[in-house]
C-alpha positions, 0 to 999 in steps of 0.5 A: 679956177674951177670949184671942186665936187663937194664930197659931202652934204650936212645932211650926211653928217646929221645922218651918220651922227642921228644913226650913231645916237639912236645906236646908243654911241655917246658922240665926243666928235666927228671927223670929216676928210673934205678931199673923200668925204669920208665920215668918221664918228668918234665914241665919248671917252675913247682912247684919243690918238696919239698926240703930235709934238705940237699937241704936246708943246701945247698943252705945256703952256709953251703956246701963246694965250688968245 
């Protein structure tokens, strides 16, 4: 098996997220697609998407401890 380009580097990320700060974004996270590369910085506090049925199974306690 042949190892894939690797689409992005750490320094990528710090550098999307160190520019996000300075811009006075409050980080809450970051979203990164390993098969593109793209970066995606999400504000603190911002509306969350909307959540699977998974999402929503869990967070009724239906989901096993750790």
């Amino acid at each position: 098996m042949a190892k894939s380009a690797v689409q992005f580097k750490i320094a990528d990320v710090s550098r999307a997220l160190k520019g996000a700060a300075k811009g006075g974004m409050k980080i809450g996270r970051a979203e990164i697609d390993p098969a593109t590369g793209r970066i995606i910085v999400v504000a603190a506090g911002e509306a969350a998407e909307s959540q699977s049925a998974l999402d929503r199974w869990m967070e009724a306690d239906n989901a096993r401890a750790p």
